[in-house]
C-alpha positions as CSV (number, residue, x, y, z in Angstrom):
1,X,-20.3,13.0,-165.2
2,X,-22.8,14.7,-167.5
3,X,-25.4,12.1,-167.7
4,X,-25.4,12.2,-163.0
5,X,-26.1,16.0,-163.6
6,X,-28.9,15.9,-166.4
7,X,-29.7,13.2,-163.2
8,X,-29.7,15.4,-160.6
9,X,-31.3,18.0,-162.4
10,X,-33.8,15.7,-163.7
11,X,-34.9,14.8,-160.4
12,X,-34.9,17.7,-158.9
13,X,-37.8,19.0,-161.5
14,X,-39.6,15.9,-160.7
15,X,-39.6,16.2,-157.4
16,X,-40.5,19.9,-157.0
17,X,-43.4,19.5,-159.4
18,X,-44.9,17.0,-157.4
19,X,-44.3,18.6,-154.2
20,X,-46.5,21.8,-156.2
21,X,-49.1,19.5,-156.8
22,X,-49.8,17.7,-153.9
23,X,-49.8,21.0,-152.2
24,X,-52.9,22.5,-154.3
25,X,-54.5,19.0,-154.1
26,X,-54.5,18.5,-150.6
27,X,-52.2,15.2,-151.0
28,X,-50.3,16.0,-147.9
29,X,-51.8,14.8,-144.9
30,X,-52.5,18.3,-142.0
31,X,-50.7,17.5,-139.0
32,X,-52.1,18.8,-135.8
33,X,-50.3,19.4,-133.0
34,X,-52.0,18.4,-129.3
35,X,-53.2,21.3,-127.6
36,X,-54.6,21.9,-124.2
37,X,-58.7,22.1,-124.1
38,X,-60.2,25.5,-123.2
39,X,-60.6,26.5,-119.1
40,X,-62.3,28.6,-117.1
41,X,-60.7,32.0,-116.9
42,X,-62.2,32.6,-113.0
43,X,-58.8,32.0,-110.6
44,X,-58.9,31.9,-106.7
45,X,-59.9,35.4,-105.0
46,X,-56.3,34.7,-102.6
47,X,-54.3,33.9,-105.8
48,X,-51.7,36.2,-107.5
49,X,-54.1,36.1,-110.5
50,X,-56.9,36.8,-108.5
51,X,-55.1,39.7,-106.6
52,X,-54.1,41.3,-109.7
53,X,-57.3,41.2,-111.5
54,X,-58.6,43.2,-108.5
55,X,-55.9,45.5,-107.9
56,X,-55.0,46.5,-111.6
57,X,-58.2,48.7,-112.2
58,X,-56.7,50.8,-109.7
59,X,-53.1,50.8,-111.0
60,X,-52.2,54.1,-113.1
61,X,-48.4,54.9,-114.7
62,X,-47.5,58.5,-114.5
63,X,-45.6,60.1,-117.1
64,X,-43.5,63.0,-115.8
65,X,-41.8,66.0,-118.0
66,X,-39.6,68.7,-116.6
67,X,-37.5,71.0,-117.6
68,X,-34.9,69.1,-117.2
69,X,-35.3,65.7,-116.7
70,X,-38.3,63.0,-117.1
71,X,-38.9,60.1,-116.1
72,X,-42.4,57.3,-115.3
73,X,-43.4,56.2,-112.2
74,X,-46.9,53.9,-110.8
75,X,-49.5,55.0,-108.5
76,X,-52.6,53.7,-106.9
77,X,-56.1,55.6,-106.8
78,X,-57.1,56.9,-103.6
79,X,-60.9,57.8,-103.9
80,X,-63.3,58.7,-106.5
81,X,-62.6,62.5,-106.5
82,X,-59.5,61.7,-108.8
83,X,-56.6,62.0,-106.0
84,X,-53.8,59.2,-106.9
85,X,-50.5,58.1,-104.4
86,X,-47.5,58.1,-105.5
87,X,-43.8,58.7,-104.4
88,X,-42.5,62.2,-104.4
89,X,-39.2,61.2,-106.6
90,X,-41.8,60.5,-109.3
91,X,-43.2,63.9,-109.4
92,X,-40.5,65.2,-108.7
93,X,-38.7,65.9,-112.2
94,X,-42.1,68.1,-113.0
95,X,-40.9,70.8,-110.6
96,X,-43.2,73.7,-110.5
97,X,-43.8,74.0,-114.5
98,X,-43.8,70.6,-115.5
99,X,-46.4,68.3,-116.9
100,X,-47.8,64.7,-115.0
101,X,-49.7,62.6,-117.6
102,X,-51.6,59.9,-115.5
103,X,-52.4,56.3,-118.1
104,X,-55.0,53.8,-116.5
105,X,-55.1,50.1,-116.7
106,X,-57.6,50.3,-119.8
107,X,-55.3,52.8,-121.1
108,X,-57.2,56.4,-120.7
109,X,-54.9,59.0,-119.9
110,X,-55.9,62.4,-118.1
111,X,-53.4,65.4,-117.2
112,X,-52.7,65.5,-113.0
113,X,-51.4,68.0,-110.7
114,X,-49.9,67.7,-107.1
115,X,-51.5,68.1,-104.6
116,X,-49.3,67.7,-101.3
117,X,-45.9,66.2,-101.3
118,X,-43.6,65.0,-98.4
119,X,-39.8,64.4,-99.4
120,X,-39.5,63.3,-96.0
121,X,-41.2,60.1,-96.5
122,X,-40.9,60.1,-100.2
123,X,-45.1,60.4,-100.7
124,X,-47.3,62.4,-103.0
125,X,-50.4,63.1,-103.8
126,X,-51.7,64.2,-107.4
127,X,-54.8,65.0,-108.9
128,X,-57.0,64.3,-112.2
129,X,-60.1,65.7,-113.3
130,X,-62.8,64.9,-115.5
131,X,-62.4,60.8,-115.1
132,X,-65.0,58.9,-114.5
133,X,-65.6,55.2,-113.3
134,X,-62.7,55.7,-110.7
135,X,-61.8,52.1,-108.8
136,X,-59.9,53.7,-105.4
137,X,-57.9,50.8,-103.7
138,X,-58.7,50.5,-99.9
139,X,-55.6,51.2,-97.4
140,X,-54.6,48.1,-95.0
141,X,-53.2,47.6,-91.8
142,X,-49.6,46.5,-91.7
143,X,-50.4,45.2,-88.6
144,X,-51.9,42.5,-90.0
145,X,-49.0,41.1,-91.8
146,X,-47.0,38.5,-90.9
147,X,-43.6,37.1,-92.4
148,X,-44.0,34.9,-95.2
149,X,-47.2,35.9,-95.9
150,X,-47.2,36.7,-100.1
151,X,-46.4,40.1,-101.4
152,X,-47.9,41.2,-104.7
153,X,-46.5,44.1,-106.3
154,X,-47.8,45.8,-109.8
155,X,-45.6,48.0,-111.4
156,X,-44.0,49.7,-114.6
157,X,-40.4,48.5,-115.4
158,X,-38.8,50.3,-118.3
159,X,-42.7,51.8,-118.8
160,X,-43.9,48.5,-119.2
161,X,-47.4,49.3,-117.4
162,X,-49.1,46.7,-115.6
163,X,-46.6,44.2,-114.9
164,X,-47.4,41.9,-111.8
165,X,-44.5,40.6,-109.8
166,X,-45.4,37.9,-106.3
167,X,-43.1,37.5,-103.6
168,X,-43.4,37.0,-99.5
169,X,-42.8,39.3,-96.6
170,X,-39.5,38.3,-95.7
171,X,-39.0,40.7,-92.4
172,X,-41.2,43.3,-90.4
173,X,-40.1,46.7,-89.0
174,X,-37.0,46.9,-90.6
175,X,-35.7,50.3,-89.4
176,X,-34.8,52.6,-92.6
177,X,-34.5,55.9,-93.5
178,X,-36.7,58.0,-96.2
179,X,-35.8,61.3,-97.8
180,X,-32.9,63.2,-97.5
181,X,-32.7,65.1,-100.5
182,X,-32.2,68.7,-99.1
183,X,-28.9,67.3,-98.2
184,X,-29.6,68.8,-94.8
185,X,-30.8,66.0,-93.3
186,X,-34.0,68.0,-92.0
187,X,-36.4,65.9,-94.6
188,X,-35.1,62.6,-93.4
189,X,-37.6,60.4,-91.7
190,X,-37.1,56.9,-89.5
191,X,-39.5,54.1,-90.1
192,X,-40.3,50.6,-90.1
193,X,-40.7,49.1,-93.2
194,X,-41.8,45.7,-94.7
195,X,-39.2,44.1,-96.6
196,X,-40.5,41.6,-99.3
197,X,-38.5,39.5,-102.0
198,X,-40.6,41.0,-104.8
199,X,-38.8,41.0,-107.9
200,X,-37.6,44.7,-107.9
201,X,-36.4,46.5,-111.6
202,X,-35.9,50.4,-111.5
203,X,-39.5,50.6,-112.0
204,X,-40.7,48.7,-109.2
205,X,-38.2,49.6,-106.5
206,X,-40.1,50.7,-103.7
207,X,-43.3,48.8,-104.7
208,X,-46.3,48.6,-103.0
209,X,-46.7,44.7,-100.9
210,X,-49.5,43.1,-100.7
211,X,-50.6,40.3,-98.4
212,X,-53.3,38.0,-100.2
213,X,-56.6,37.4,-98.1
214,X,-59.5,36.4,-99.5
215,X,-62.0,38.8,-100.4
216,X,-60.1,41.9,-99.6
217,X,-58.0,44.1,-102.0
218,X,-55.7,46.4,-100.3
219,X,-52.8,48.5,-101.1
220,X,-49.8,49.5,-99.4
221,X,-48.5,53.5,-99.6
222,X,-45.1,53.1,-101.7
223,X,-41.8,53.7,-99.7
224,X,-38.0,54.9,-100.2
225,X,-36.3,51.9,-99.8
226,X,-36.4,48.9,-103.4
227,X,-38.8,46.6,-102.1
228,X,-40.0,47.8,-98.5
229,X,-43.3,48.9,-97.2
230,X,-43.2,51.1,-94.3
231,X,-45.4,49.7,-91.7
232,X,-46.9,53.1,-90.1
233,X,-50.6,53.5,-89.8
234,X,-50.4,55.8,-92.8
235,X,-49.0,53.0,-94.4
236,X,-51.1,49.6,-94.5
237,X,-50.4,46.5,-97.0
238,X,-52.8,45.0,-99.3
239,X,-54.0,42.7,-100.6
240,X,-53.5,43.6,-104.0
241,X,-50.9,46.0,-104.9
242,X,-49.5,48.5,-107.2
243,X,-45.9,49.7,-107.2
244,X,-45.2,53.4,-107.4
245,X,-41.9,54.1,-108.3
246,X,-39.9,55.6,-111.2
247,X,-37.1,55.8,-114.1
248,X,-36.0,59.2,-114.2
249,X,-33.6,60.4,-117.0
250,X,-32.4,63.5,-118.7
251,X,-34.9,65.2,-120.8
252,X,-34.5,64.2,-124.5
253,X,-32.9,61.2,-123.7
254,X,-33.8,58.3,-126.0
255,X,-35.2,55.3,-123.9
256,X,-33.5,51.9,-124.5
């Protein structure tokens, strides 16, 4: 028994001390694993890649603070002047004292205001200053769409900004309803809406569809409903899209 442990014990010294040196040698042959050769980053103009490149300049997260309750929520850039679309339950939680913190694509952030809101069809309008190099996303015409056609939607689930989510147009003028938070029913508007199969999280609910074509980047004005695109002239669909929506919580809440 003895002499099979000095043995083992034996070995094992032997073997580590050779394993040592054939490290620091280079006695062990590298193994390589394959791995697929470098390609061209450039992606079809009609492609969800190609769509998002486009569209995501445009993209911003907002980052709302009341007094009592917060929340994030995405946007699109209307025009150079700084004004940004968005849903009014985003900015909502700011109230008339709160703070909107507005974070780009390329991460720049700039303090916004509102400007106009409409609970009725859950829209609003805010409003930086002092940015420069603004890429507004051009309106399109729901008209235009036609079922099946692919939906892109870009959005921030759990605050996870810039995350791109493809889909189709599965029906046209679905009839739904937007607002009614006076509990009065007077801010409650009827519309048709776009309903896509988008993947939809808290944070993209209500995202913006977009109907691929190429050479044309569009956006789509974000609605009440998760995953519908009201199909008014006020509100087109593009071609590439951002998702304006929100996750709203109690102020000083810890986020998961």
């Amino acid at each position: 028994m003895l002499g099979a442990v000095v043995l083992a014990l034996v070995s094992g010294g032997i073997g580590g001390a050779v394993g040592v040196y054939l490290e620091r040698t280079g006695g062990v042959t590298d193994v390589e694993l394959p791995q697929a050769g470098q390609e061209s980053e450039e992606r079809a103009a009609d492609s969800v890649a190609g769509i998002a490149a486009r569209a995501l300049p445009s993209v911003v997260t907002l980052h709302v603070k009341g007094s009592a309750a917060e929340g994030t929520g995405t946007g699109f850039v209307l025009d150079g002047r700084g004004h940004i679309l968005t849903n009014n339950h985003v900015v909502e939680p700011a109230g008339s004292s709160g703070e909107i913190s507005v974070t780009f694509s390329g991460g720049e952030t700039a303090k916004a205001t509102v400007v106009g809101r409409d609970s009725g069809y859950d829209l609003a309008v805010v409003k930086v200053s002092g940015v420069g190099g603004l890429k507004p996303m051009p309106l399109g015409n729901s008209d235009n769409v036609q079922v099946g056609d692919p939906v892109v939607a870009i959005g921030a689930p759990f605050d996870l900004a810039n995350t791109v989510t493809s889909g189709i147009i599965s029906a046209k003028e679905r009839p739904i309803t937007a607002g009614g938070e006076k509990g009065d029913g007077s801010d409650v508007s009827y519309v048709d809406a776009l309903q896509t199969d988008a993947p939809s999280t808290p944070a993209t609910r209500a995202a913006l569809s977009s109907t691929p074509r190429p050479g044309s980047s569009a956006s789509t004005p974000p609605s009440a409903p998760p995953t519908a695109a009201p199909t008014r002239a006020a509100r087109p669909v593009p071609s590439g899209s951002a998702s304006p929506s929100r996750s709203t919580r109690p102020s000083g809440s810890r986020r998961s």
